[in-house]
Each structure stands twice: as structure tokens, then as C-alpha cells.
C-alpha positions as CSV (number, residue, x, y, z in Angstrom):
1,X,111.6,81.6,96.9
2,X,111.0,82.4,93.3
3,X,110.5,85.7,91.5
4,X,107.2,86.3,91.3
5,X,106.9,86.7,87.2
6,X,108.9,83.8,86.2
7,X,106.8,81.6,88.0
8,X,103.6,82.1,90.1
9,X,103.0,78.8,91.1
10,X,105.8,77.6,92.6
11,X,106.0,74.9,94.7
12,X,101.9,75.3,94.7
13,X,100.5,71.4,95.5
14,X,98.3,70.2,92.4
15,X,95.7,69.6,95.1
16,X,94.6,73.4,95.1
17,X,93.8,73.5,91.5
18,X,89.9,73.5,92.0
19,X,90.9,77.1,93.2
20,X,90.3,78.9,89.5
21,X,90.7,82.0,91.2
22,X,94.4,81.9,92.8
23,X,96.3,82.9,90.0
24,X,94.2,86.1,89.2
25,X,94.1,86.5,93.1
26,X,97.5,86.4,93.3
27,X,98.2,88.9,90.5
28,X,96.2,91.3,92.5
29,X,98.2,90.6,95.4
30,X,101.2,91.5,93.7
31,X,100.1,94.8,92.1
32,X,99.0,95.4,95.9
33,X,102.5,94.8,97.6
34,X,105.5,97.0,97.5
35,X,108.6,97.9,98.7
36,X,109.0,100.2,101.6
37,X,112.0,102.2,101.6
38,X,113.2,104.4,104.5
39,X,116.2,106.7,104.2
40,X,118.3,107.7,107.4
41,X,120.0,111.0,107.1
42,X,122.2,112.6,109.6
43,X,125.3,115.0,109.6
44,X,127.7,111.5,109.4
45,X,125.8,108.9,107.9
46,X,123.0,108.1,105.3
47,X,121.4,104.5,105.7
48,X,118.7,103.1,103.8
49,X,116.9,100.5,105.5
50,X,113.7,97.9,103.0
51,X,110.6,96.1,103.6
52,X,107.9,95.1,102.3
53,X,103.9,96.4,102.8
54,X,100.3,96.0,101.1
55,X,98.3,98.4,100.0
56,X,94.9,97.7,101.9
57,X,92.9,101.2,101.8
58,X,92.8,104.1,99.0
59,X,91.0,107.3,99.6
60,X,90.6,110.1,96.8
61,X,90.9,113.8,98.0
62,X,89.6,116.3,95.6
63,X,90.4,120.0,94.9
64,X,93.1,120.2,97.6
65,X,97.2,120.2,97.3
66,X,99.1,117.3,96.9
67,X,101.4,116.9,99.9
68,X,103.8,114.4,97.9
69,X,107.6,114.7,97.5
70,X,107.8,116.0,94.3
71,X,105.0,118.4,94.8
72,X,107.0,119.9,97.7
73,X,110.5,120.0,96.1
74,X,109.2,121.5,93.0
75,X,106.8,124.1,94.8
76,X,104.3,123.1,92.2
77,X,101.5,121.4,93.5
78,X,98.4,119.1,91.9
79,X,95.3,119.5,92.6
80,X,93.8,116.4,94.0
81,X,95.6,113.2,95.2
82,X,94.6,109.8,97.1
83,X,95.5,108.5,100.3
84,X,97.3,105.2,100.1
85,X,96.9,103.2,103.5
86,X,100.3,100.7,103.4
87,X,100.2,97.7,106.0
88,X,103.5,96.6,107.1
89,X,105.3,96.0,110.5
90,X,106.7,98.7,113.3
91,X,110.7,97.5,113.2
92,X,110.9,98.7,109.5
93,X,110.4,102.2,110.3
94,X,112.0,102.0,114.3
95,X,114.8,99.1,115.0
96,X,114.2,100.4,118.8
97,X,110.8,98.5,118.1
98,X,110.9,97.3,121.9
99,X,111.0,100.4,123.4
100,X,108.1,102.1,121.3
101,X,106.0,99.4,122.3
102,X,106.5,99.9,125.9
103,X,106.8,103.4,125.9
104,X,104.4,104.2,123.3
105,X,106.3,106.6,121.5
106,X,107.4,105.4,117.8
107,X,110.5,107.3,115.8
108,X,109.6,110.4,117.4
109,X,112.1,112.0,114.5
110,X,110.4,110.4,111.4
111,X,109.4,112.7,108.3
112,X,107.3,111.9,105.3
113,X,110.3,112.9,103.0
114,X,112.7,109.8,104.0
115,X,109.9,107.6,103.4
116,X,108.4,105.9,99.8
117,X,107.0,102.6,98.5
118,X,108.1,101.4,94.8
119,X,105.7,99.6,93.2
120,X,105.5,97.0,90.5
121,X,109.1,96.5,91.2
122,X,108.5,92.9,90.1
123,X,111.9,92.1,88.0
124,X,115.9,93.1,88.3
125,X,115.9,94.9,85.4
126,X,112.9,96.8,85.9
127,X,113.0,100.2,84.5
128,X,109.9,101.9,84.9
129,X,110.1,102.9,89.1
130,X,106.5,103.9,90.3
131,X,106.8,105.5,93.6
132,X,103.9,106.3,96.2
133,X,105.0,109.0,99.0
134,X,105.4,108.5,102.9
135,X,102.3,111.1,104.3
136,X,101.9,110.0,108.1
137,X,102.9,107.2,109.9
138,X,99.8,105.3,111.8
139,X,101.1,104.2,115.3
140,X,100.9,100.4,116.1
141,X,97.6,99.0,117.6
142,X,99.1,98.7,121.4
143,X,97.9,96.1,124.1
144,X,98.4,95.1,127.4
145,X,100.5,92.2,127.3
146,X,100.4,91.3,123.8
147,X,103.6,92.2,121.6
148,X,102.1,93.5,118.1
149,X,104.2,94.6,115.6
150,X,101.8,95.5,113.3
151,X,101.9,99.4,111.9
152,X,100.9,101.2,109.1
153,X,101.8,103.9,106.8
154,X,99.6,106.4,104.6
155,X,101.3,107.1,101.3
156,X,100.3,109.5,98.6
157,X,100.3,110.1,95.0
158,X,98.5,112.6,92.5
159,X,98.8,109.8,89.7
160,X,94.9,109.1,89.1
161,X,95.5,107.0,86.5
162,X,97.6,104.8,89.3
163,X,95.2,105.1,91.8
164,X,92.2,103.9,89.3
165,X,94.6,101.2,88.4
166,X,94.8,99.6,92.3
167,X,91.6,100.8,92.7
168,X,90.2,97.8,90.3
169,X,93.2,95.6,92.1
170,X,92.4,96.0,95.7
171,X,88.6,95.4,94.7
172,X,89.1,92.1,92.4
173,X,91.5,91.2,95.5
174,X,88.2,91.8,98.3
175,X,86.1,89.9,95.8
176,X,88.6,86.9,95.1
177,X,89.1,86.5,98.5
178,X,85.4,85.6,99.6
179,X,85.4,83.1,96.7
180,X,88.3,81.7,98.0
181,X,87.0,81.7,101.9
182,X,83.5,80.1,100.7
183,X,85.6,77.8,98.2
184,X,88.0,76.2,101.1
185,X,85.0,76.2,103.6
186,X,83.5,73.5,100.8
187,X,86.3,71.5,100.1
188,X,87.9,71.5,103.8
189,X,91.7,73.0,102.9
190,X,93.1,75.7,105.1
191,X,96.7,74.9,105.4
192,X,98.7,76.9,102.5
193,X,100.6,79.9,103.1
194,X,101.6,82.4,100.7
195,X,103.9,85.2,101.1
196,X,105.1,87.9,98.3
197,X,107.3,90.5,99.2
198,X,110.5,92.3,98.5
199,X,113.3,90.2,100.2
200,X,117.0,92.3,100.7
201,X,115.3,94.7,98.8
202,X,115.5,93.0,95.5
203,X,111.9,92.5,93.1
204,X,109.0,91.1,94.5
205,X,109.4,87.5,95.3
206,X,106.9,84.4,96.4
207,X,107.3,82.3,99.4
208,X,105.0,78.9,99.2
209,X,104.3,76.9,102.3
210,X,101.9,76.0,105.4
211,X,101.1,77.5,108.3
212,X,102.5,75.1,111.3
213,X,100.8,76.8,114.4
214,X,98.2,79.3,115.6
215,X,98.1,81.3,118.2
216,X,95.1,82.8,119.9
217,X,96.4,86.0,121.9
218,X,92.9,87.5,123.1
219,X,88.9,87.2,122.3
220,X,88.4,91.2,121.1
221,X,84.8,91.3,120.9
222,X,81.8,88.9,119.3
223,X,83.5,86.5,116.7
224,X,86.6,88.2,116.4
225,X,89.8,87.4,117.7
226,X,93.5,88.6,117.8
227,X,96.1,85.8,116.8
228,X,99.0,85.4,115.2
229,X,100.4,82.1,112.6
230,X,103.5,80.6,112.4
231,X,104.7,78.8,109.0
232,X,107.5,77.1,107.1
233,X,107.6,79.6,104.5
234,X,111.4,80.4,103.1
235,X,111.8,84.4,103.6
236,X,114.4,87.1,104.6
237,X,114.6,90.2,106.3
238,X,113.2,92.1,103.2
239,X,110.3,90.5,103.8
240,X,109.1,91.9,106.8
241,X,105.7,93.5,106.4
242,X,105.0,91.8,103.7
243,X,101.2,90.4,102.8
244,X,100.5,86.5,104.0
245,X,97.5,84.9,102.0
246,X,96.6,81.8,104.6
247,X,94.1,79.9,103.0
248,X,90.6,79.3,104.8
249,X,91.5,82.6,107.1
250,X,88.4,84.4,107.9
251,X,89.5,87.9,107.8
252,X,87.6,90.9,109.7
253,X,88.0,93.3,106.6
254,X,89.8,96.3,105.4
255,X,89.2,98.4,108.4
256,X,92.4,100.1,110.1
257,X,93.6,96.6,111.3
258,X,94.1,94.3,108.6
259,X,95.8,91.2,108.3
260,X,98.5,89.8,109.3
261,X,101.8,90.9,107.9
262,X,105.0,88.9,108.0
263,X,107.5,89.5,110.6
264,X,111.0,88.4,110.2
265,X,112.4,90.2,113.5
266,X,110.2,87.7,115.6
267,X,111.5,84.4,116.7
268,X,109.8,81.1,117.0
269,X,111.3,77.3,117.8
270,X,112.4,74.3,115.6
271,X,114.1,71.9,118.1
272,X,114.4,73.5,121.0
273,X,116.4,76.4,119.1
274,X,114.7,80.1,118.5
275,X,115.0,81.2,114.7
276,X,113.8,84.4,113.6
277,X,111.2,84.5,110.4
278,X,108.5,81.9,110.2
279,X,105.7,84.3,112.3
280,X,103.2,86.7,111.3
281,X,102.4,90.2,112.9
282,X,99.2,90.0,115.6
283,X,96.1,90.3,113.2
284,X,92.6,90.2,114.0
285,X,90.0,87.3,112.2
286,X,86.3,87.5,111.9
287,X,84.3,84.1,112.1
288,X,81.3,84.9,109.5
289,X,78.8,82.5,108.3
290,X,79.0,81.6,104.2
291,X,75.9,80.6,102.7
């Protein structure tokens, strides 16, 4: 992995240059993806436990209190704030990820306080912090016999001037990523992988590679499909949640459901041995017709 800013195209084969749009794409990626941090506190201990998420959905509330952090703690609240919808994986918020699966029931003690994303956390030395404030925690999309990870978690700020900012971002990204789609349809290239996240919990970071295996779990409903990739992409626990840009994916959109975000709790096989990292989250994909 290389740090995103020093070096965006890593390891990127000179075969993907007719893609003019990547390296905007990717900067809107970026801008999109931050680090999830969750703090622990109990009468003996205080743990902080990092990942990664995307920001996939903003909605603008008007003329009402802003429920964020620093709005509570100074009893001082804005008027007006946006919702921030964060896609990212179950395990970073509840290790017992197993168990809440089967049982339903997700970190039944969680509060919005012990929860924030930094954003633009892109370099070690980084001193501006721009934080976005855990609001409610979405439970997982759950299944019958298929394990899903996935999760999300709604984040608030009353920065405006942030929220215009990602805003233009997360529409450039929906834009980008049709030309893209079309653009791979045309030249027949659907194999490269990319990942940016925060791994350990250091600045955001990009993982290049290809995706190795796909797995089809169920047929949802016309055209779409739940499945889930596995890749050779170099990544770390930090990483978990984290966007995956799979080239020639036919996404379903930015509904509730989106994507597939990396999981580095799940395990798959190299030579007959199970490693953990290498998989995506269950995602759902939408075969539509480009003209």
C-alpha cells in the first residue's frame, strides 16, 4: 500500500490509461472515505477500536437542532445539520459480529457519543482534524443463510460549508462512475481492484490489485444480484469497511445497500490455508443496459 497523496497511481497497469477519468474519480473517492473511530468506555478500561467507511448518502435537515457532539456538550445547538449515511462493515462497531447476525440483535449498548469519522485524514502530519458525528447505527441487511457483514452508520455535522463540499464529491463520484462502467463495457477490462482506506488507523492509504473470484450468493429480484469478490489486494485490519472500486461492476445505486465494503475479519483460501483479508462485504449489483 502507498499513502494515497504521495502517489495515486501506484502499482496502476499502463493498460488503464484510456480511463481519463480515474484519477479525478479517485480523488472523489478519497474525500468520500474516512476513518471510523469507536471509543469503549467502562468503569476499568477505555479502548478505541478504527476502520474505515464511505460516505454514500447526504441529507440536509433544515430549521431543526443539531444532534452532534459538540452541540450536546456545549448545550448550544445549530440550527440545521445533514445526515451523513457512512457504509462500512458490522465487526467494527460489534467484535461479537457472529452472534448479532444470528440473533439479530447488534451492540445493544452503543451510543452516538463513542462514535466519529475523521475525514481528509489523508497524511501523518495532518493537522486540520474534520470530524462527522456518530447519529444512529443502521442494523445489517440480514438473510437466511447468507453471512453479510455489511452495516451502516448515519453521521452528522452542522458544517454546511462541509456538507456542500461532499455534496459536489459524492456527485462527480455517481457521474465518474457511469463513464467508467460504459468506458470498460467498450474496451472489455473488468479486472482491477481498488481499495482506499485507513489501515491501523494511520492516513488514508491505496490498495491496487485484481479481483481473483466472484461469488454469486442469491438472485434478489430482476437483474439484481447479491455477491461478494475476492482479490489480491495488500490491506490490514484498518481497512475493514473501507470503499472497493472493481472496475466493470455494475452497481445497483446509492440506495440503503451500496457496495461492497472490504472485510478484513473474513477469511478465504490460498493453498489450501484460510487467510483473513482479500474479501469484500455481501453487496448487491444491477445489470443495466449502456447505450
Amino acid at each position: 500500500m502507498q499513502t494515497f497523496v504521495g502517489n495515486k497511481w501506484t502499482n496502476i497497469n499502463a493498460r488503464y490509461k484510456d480511463f481519463n477519468q480515474l484519477p479525478e474519480f479517485l480523488e472523489c473517492m478519497s474525500s468520500l472515505t474516512g476513518m471510523i473511530i469507536v471509543e469503549e468506555v467502562n468503569k476499568t478500561s477505555h479502548t478505541t477500536t478504527t476502520g474505515s467507511g464511505f460516505i454514500h448518502k447526504i441529507r440536509r435537515v433544515n430549521q431543526k437542532d443539531c444532534p452532534c457532539h459538540e452541540c450536546s456538550k456545549n448545550g448550544n445547538q445549530e440550527k440545521g445539520f445533514a445526515i451523513l449515511t457512512v457504509t462500512t462493515v458490522l465487526h467494527v462497531f460489534d467484535k461479537e459480529t457472529k452472534k448479532a447476525l444470528e440473533t439479530g440483535m447488534i451492540v445493544e449498548n452503543w451510543e452516538p457519543k463513542n462514535t466519529k469519522v475523521r475525514l481528509f485524514y489523508d497524511e501523518e502530519n495532518e493537522e486540520n482534524k474534520t470530524f462527522i458525528y456518530g447519529y444512529k447505527l443502521l442494523e445489517t441487511d440480514k438473510e437466511i443463510n447468507i453471512q453479510s457483514d455489511w452495516c451502516s452508520v448515519e453521521c452528522v455535522t452542522h458544517d454546511m460549508k462541509l456538507v456542500q463540499e461532499l455534496e459536489a464529491k459524492l456527485n462527480k463520484y455517481m457521474e465518474l462512475q457511469g463513464e467508467i462502467y460504459r468506458k470498460s463495457k467498450e474496451l472489455s477490462l473488468n479486472d482491477l481492484v481498488i481499495i482506499i482506506g485507513h489501515p491501523h488507523g494511520g492516513p488514508k492509504m491505496i490498495s491496487v490489485g485484481e479481483h481473483t473470484n466472484k461469488k454469486i450468493l442469491k438472485e434478489v429480484r430482476n437483474y439484481q444480484q447479491w455477491c461478494s469478490y475476492e482479490y489480491d489486494n495488500i490491506t490490514c485490519f484498518g481497512n475493514s469497511g473501507s470503499p472497493i472500486f472493481i472496475l466493470g461492476q455494475p452497481l445497483c445505486g446509492f440506495g440503503y445497500w451500496f457496495g461492497h465494503p472490504h472485510n478484513h475479519s473474513k477469511c478465504f483460501t490460498v493453498d489450501e490455508k484460510e487467510v483473513k483479508g482479500g474479501c469484500s462485504s455481501v453487496g448487491v449489483e444491477h445489470f443495466v443496459e449502456t447505450n
